[in-house]
LUMNUKE-23573 format. One record per residue (C-alpha): x, y, z. Coordinates in nm, 2 decimals. Layout:
N
> x, y, z
> X, Y, Z $
...
END
This chain:
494
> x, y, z
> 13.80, 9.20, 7.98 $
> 13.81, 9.02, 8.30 $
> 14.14, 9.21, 8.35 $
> 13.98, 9.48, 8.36 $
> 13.90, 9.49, 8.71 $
> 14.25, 9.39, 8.83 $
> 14.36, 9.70, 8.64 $
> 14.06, 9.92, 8.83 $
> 14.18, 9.87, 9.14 $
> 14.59, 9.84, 9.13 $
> 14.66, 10.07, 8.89 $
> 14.66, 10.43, 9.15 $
> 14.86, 10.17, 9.35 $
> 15.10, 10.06, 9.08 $
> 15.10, 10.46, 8.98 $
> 15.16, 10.59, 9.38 $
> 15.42, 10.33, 9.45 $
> 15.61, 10.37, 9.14 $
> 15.62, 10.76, 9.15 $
> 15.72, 10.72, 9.52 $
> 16.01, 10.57, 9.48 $
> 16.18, 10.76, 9.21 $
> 16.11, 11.07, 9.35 $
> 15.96, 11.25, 9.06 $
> 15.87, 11.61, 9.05 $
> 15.51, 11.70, 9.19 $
> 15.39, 11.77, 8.83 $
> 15.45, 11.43, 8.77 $
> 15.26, 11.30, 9.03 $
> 14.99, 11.52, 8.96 $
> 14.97, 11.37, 8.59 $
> 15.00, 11.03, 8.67 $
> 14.74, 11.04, 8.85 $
> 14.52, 11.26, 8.61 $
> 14.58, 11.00, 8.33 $
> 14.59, 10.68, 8.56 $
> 14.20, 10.81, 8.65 $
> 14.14, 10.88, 8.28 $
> 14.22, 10.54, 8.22 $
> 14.01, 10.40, 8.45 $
> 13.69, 10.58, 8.39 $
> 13.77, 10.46, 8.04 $
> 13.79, 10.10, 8.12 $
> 13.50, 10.13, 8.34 $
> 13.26, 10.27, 8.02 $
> 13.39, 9.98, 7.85 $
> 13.29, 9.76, 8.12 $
> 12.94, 9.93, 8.12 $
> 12.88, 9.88, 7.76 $
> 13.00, 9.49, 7.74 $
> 12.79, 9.44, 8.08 $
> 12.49, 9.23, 8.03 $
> 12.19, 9.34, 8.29 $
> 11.97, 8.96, 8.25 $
> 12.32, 8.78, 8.41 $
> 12.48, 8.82, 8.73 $
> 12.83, 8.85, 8.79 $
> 13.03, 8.94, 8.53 $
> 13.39, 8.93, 8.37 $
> 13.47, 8.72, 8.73 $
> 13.82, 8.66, 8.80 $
> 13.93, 8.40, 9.03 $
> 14.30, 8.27, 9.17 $
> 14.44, 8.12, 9.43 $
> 14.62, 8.34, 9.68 $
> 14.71, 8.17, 10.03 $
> 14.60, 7.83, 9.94 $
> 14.60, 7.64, 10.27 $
> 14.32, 7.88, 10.38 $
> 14.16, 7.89, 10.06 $
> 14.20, 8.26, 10.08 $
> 14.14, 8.38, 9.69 $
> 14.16, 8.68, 9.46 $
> 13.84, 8.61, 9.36 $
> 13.68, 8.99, 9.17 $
> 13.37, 9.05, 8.96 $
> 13.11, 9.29, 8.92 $
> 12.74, 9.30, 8.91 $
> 12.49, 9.57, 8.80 $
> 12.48, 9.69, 9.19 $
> 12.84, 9.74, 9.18 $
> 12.89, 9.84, 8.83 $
> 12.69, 10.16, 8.99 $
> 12.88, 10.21, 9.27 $
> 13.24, 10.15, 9.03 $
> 13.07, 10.41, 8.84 $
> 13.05, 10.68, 9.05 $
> 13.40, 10.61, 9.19 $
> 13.59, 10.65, 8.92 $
> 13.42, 10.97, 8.76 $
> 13.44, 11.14, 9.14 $
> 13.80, 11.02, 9.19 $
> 13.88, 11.18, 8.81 $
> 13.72, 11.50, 8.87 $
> 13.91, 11.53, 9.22 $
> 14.19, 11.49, 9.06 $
> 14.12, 11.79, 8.82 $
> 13.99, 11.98, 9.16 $
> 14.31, 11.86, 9.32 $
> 14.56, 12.04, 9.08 $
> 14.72, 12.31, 9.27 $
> 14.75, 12.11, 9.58 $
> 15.16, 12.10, 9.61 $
> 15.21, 11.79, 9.85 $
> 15.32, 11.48, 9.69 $
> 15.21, 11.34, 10.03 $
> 14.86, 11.46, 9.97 $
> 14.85, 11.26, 9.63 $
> 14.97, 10.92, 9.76 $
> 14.69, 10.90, 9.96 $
> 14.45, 10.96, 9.76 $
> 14.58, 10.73, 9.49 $
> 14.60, 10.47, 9.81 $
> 14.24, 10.56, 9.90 $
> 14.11, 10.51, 9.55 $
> 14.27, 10.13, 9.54 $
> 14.09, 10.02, 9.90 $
> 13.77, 10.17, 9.78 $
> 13.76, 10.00, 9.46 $
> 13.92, 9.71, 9.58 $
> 13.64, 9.68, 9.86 $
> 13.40, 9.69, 9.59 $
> 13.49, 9.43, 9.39 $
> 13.59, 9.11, 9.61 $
> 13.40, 8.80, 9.62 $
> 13.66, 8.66, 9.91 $
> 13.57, 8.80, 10.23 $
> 13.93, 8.78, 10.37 $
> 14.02, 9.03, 10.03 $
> 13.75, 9.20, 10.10 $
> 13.83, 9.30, 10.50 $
> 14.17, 9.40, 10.38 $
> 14.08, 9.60, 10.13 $
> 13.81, 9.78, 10.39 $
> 14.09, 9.83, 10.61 $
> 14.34, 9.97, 10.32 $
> 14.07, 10.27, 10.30 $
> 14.17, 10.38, 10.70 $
> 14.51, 10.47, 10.66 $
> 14.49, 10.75, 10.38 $
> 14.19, 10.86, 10.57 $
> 14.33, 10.91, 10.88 $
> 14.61, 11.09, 10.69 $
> 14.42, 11.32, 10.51 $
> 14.23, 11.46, 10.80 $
> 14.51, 11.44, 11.06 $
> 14.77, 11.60, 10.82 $
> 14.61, 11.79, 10.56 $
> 14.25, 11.91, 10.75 $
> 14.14, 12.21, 10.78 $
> 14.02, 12.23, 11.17 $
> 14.43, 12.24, 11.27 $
> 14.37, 12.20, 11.60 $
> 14.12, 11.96, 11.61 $
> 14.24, 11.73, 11.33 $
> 14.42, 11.43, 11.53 $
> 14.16, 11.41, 11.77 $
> 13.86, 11.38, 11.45 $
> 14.13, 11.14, 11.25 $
> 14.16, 10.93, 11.60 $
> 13.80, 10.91, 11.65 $
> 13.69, 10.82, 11.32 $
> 13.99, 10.53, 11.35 $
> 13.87, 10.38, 11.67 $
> 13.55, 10.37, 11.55 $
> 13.61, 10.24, 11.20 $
> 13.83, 9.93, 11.36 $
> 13.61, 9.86, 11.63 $
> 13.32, 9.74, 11.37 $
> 13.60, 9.60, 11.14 $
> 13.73, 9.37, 11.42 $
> 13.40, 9.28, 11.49 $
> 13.33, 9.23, 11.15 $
> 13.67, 9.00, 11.14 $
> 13.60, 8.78, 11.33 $
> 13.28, 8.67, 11.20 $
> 13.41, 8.66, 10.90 $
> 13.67, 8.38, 11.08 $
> 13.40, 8.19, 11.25 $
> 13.20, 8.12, 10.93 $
> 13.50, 8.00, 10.72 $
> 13.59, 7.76, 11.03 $
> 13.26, 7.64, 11.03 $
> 13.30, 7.61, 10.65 $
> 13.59, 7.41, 10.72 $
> 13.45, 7.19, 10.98 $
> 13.15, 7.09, 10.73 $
> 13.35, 7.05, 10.42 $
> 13.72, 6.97, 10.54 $
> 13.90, 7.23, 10.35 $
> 13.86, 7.60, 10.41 $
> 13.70, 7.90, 10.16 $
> 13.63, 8.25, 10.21 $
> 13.43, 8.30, 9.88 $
> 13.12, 8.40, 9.93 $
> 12.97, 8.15, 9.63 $
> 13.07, 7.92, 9.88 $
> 12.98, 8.05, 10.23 $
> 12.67, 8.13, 10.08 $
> 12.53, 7.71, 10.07 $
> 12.67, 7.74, 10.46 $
> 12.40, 7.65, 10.71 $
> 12.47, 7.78, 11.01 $
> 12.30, 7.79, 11.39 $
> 11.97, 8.08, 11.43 $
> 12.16, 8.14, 11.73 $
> 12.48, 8.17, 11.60 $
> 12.36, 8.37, 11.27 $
> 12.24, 8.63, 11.48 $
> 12.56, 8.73, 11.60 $
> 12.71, 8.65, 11.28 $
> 12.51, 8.95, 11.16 $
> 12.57, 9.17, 11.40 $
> 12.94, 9.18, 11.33 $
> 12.85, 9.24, 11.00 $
> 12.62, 9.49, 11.08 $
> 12.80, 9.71, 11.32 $
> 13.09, 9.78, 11.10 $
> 12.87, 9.89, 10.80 $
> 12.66, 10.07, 11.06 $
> 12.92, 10.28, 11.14 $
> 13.05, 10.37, 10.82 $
> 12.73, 10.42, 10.63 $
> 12.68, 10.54, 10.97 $
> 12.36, 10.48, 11.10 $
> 12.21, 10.73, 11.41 $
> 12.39, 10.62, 11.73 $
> 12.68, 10.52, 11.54 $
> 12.73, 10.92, 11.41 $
> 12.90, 11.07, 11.63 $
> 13.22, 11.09, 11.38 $
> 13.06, 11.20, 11.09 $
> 13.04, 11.56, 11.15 $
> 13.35, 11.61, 11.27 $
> 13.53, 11.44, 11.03 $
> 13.33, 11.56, 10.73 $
> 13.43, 11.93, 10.82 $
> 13.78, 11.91, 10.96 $
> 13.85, 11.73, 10.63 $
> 13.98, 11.86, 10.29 $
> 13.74, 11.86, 10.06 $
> 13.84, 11.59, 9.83 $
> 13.84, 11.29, 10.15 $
> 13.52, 11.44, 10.25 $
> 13.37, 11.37, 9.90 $
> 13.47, 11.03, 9.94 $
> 13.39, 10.97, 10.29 $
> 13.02, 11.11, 10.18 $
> 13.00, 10.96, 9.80 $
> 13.19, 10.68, 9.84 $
> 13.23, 10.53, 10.19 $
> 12.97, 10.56, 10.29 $
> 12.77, 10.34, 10.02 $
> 13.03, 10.08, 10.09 $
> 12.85, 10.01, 10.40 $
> 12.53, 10.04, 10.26 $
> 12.66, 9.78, 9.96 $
> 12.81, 9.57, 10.22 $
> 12.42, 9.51, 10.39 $
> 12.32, 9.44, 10.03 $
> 12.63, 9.18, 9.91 $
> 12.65, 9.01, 10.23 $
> 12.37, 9.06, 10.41 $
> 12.16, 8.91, 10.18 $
> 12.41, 8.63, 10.04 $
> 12.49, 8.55, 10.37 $
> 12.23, 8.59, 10.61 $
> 11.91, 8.61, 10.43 $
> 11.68, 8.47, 10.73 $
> 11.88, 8.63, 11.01 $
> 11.82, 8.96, 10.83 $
> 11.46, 8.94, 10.91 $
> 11.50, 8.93, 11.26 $
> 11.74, 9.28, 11.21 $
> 11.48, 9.43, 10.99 $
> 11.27, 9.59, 11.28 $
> 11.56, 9.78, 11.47 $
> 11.72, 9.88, 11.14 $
> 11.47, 10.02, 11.00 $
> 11.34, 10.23, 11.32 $
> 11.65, 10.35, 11.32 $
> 11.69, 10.50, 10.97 $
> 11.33, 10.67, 11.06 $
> 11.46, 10.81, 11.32 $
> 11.75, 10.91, 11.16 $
> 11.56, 11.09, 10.89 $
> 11.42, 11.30, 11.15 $
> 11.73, 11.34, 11.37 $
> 11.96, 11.46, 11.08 $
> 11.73, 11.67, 10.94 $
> 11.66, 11.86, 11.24 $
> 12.07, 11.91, 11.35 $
> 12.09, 12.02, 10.98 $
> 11.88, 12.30, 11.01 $
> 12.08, 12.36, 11.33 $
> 12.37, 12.37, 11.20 $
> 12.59, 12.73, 11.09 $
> 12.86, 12.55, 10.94 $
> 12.82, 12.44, 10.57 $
> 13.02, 12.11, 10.56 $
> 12.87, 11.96, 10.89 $
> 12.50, 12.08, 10.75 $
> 12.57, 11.89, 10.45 $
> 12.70, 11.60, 10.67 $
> 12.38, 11.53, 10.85 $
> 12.20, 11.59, 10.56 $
> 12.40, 11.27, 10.34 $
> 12.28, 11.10, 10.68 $
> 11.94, 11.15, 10.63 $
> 11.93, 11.05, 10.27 $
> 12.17, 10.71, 10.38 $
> 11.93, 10.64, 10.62 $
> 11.68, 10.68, 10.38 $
> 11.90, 10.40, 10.15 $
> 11.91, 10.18, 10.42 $
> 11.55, 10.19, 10.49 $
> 11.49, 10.09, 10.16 $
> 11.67, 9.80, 10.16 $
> 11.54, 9.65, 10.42 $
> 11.19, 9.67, 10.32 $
> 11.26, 9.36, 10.02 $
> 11.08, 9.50, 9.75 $
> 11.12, 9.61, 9.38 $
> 11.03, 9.99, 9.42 $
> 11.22, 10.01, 9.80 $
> 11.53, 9.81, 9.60 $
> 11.54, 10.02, 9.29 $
> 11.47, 10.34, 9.47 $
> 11.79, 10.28, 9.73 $
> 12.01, 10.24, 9.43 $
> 11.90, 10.48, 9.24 $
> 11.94, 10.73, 9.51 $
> 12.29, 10.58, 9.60 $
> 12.40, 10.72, 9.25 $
> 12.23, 11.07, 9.29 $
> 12.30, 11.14, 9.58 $
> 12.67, 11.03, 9.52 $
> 12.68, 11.26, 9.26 $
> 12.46, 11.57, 9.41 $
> 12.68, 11.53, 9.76 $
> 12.99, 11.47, 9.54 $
> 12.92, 11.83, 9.33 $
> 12.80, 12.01, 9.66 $
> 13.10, 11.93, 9.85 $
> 13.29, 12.06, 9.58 $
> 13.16, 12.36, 9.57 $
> 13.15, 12.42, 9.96 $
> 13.58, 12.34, 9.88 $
> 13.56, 12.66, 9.57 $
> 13.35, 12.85, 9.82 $
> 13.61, 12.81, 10.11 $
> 13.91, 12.87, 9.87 $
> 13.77, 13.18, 9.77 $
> 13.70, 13.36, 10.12 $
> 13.83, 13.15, 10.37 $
> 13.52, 13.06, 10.60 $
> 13.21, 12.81, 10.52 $
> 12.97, 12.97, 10.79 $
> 12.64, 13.06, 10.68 $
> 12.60, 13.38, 10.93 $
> 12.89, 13.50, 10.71 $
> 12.73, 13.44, 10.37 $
> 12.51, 13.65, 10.15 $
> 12.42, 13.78, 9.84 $
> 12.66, 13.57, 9.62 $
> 12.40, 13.52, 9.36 $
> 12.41, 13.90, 9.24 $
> 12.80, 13.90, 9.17 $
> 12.85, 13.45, 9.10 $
> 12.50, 13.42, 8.90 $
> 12.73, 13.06, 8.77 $
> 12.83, 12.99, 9.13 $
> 12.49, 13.03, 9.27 $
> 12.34, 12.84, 8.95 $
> 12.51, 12.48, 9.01 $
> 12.54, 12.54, 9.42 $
> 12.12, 12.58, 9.33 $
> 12.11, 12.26, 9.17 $
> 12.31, 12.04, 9.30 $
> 12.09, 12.16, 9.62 $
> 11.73, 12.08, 9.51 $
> 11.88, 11.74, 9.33 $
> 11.95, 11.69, 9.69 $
> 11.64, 11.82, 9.84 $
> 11.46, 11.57, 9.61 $
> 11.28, 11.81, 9.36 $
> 11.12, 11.71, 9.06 $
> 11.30, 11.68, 8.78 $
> 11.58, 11.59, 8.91 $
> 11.79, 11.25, 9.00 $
> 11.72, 11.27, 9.36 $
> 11.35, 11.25, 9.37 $
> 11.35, 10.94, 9.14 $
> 11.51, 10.73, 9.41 $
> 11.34, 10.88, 9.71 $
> 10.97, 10.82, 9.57 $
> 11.05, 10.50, 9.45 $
> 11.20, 10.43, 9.85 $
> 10.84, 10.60, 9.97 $
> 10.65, 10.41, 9.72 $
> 10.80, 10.12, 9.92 $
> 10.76, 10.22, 10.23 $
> 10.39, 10.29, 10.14 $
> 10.35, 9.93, 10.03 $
> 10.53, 9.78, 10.36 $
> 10.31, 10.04, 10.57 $
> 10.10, 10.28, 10.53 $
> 10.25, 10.44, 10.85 $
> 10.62, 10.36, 10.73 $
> 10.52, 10.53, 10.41 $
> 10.41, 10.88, 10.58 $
> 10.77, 10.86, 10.79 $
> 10.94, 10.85, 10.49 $
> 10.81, 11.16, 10.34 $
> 10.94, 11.33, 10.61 $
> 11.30, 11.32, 10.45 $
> 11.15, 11.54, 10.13 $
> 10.99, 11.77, 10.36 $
> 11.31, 11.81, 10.60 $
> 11.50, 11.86, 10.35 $
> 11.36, 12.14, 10.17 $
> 11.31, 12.30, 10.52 $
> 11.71, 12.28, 10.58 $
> 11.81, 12.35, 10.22 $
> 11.55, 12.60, 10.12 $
> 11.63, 12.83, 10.46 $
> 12.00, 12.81, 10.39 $
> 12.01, 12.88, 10.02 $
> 11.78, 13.20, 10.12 $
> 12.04, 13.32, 10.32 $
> 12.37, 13.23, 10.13 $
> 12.27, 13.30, 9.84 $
> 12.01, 13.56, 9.78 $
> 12.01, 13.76, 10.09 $
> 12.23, 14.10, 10.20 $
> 12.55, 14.08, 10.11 $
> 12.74, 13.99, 10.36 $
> 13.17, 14.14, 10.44 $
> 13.27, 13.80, 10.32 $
> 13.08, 13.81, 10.01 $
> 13.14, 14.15, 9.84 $
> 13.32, 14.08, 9.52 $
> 13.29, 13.68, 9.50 $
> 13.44, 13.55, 9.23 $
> 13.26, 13.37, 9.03 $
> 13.32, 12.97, 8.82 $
> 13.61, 12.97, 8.62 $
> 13.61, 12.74, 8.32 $
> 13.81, 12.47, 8.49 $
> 13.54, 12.49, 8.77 $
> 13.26, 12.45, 8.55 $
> 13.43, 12.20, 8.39 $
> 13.44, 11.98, 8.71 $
> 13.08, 12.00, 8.79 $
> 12.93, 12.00, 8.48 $
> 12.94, 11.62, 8.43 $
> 12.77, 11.58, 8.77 $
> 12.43, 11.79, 8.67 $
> 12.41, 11.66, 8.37 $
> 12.44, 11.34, 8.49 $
> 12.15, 11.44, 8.78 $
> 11.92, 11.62, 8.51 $
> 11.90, 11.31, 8.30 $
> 11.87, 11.06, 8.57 $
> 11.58, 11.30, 8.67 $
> 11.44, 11.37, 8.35 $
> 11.48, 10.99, 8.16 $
> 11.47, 10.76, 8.48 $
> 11.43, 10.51, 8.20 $
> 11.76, 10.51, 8.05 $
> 11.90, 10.37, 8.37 $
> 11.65, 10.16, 8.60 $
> 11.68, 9.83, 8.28 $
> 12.06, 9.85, 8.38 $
> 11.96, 9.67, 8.73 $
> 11.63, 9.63, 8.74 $
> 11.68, 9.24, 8.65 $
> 11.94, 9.13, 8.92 $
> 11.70, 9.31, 9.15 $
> 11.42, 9.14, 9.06 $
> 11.60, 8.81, 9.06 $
> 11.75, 8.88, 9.38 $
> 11.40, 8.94, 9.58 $
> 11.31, 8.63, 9.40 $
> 11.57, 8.47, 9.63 $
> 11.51, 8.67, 9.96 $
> 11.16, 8.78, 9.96 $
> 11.01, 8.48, 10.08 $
> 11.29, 8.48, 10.33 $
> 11.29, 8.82, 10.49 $
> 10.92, 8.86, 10.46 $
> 10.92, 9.09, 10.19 $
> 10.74, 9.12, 9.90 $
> 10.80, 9.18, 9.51 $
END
């Protein structure tokens, strides 16, 4: 099975390419990449139930690429990103399904492109494979919100910013990523960008420190952390609804998984010294989404500073190094994948249907959509953390582990459950059960097909919620075993 994963990630690549240059009819684009996704979320439930939880990585596949740099295709997957492959290839199949009456071929390359950086990113073990697979995941981006977004006039200038920014912590990124395999080189005589062996590097405090801020701006920006925000909202609304799926269900956990594969394989003691400003800011990031969420009129940029909050609710997890902080920021990197992922989607029926996603202009579509306003309901409390449901599994857990790094830490973290049912609460009053509003009268309500797309997703939250169980022994070990590692490190404890 150790193909597996070579298949995962070239396959909408092989697919993209290959219908590209024959030119085939749209309809055949649009089932190649239906089935090519079918077969991947296939492969990836195989992978799930041949994946051992008590080892680490798993079905590893290793070759040489450019050999005088020891620069490898070196791929495998752990319980962490077992998680995160997860979620990508049930969103990516289910956007595909959402995707089917889109008639540019152009529009499909790119997402089929897109899919292959994302997984790709996820999966390497070289850091030189992994920077070029991050950097594979910017071009369809900037595509999709340039060409095919929905703010016409304000697209280039979102798909620029979002570029500029993205690079910038890539090249910074880059060239730490250089410096470590030269000093790799300089210890060992021959060069290596795998990150078993970078990992037995010793390198300078001094030194390290920058090291890690490389690291850390580019996955600060992409996850992104406050201060490093200012693209999010503009390039969550301008964008079609499948790339802004991505960017919040996908993407954006890639930086968060980044801090968690290299960060602590890399820079365990280096980390501590980060811990402090990182996070402060994902407290006051909690606080300083929330409150431009309930600010906000426009559905798609309220629902972009609220997957800020929860992120910076992630990251705050993992940096407090223990078991309930760990388990609780990957739990709710899976929810709130999934609860974004189905929100989104619906926010895209919503704005097919009557044109506008402004919440002055909503109202009343429970009495005429009682199916619409039933999922758009859940998927909201799964995100408000109610109980019950996937999302406040992970967020107590995070809490719980804030409360047992400090008492004070603890009582910031609550604020994102209570700023969250302030924003979502207020704005499902008014969208969905208040007047009827000019926009609203007649909404059409699910169709089969639609129900059919978001139907996995709250099943998937209601069990998560319901039978936390089922999941947590899944990566509860290499958790464990990793703070075994760290702990003593980073100052944390188990």
């Amino acid at each position: 099975m150790e193909k597996f994963l070579s298949y995962i990630i070239f396959l909408p690549l092989v697919v993209a390419v290959v219908l590209g240059l024959f030119r085939v009819p749209l309809k055949v684009v649009k089932t190649g990449a239906l089935i090519s996704s079918a077969v991947i979320l296939g492969m990836v439930c195989l992978l799930i139930a041949n994946f051992d939880p008590s080892l680490g990585m798993q079905f590893v596949r290793i070759a040489p690429w450019i050999k005088s740099y020891g620069i490898t295709y070196f791929v495998g997957v752990d319980a962490i990103s077992l998680v995160i492959l997860f979620l990508i290839s049930l969103l990516m199949f289910l956007l595909y399904l959402y995707m089917w009456d889109e008639k540019q071929k152009g529009y499909w390359y790119n997402m089929l492109l897109l899919q292959t950086g994302v997984t790709g990113a996820l999966l390497s073990l070289d850091l030189i494979l992994f920077y070029l697979f991050w950097e594979t995941m910017l071009l369809p981006i900037f595509i999709l919100i340039g060409r095919y977004g929905h703010e016409y006039s304000l697209n280039s200038f979102n798909a620029m910013k979002i570029i500029l920014m993205t690079v910038m912590g890539s090249m910074s990124m880059l060239l730490a990523i250089l410096y470590i395999g030269y000093r790799f080189f300089e210890k060992n005589g021959f060069w290596s960008f795998a990150l078993n062996d970078l990992s037995s590097l010793s390198l300078d405090p001094t030194a390290s420190v920058w090291l890690v801020g490389g690291f850390l701006l580019a996955f600060a920006i992409k996850i992104p952390l406050v201060g490093f925000h200012t693209w999010m909202a503009p390039a969550y609304s301008s964008s079609p609804t499948p790339s802004t799926v991505i960017l919040s269900a996908i993407m954006a956990k890639l930086g968060i998984y980044g801090l968690w594969r290299f960060g602590y394989e890399l820079f365990e003691r280096t980390l501590d010294y980060y811990a402090p400003f990182i996070i402060a800011l994902a407290v006051i990031g909690v606080v300083f989404y929330a409150i431009h969420a309930i600010m906000e009129d426009n559905l798609k940029r309220m629902f972009a500073f609220s997957s800020g909050a929860h992120l910076s609710m992630i990251a705050l997890g993992l940096f407090l190094t223990n078991i309930y902080a760990w388990s609780g920021s990957l739990y709710l990197i899976a929810t709130h994948a999934l609860a974004s992922g189905g929100i989104f989607i619906m926010i895209g029926f919503l704005a097919k249907r009557i044109k506008t996603v402004s919440i002055k202009e909503l109202g009343g579509i429970a009495s005429s959509a009682p199916k619409f306003a039933f999922f758009f309901l859940f998927f909201a409390l799964c995100i408000a953390g109610v109980p019950s449901t996937g999302g406040f599994v992970g967020e107590l857990l995070i809490i719980i582990g804030a409360f047992k790094h400090h008492i004070f830490l603890g009582f910031f973290a609550s604020l994102s459950m209570l700023g969250s049912i302030m924003y979502l609460f207020w704005m499902m009053q008014r969208v969905l059960y208040s007047k009827v509003k000019k926009a609203t009268v007649g909404f059409e309500d699910l169709n089969i097909k639609e129900i059919f797309i978001l139907l996995p997703l709250a099943l998937l939250l209601l069990i998560s919620g319901l039978a936390p169980s089922l999941f947590t022994p899944l990566f509860d070990p290499q958790l464990n075993a990793m703070l075994k590692e760290v702990a003593l490190k980073v100052g944390g404890t188990l």
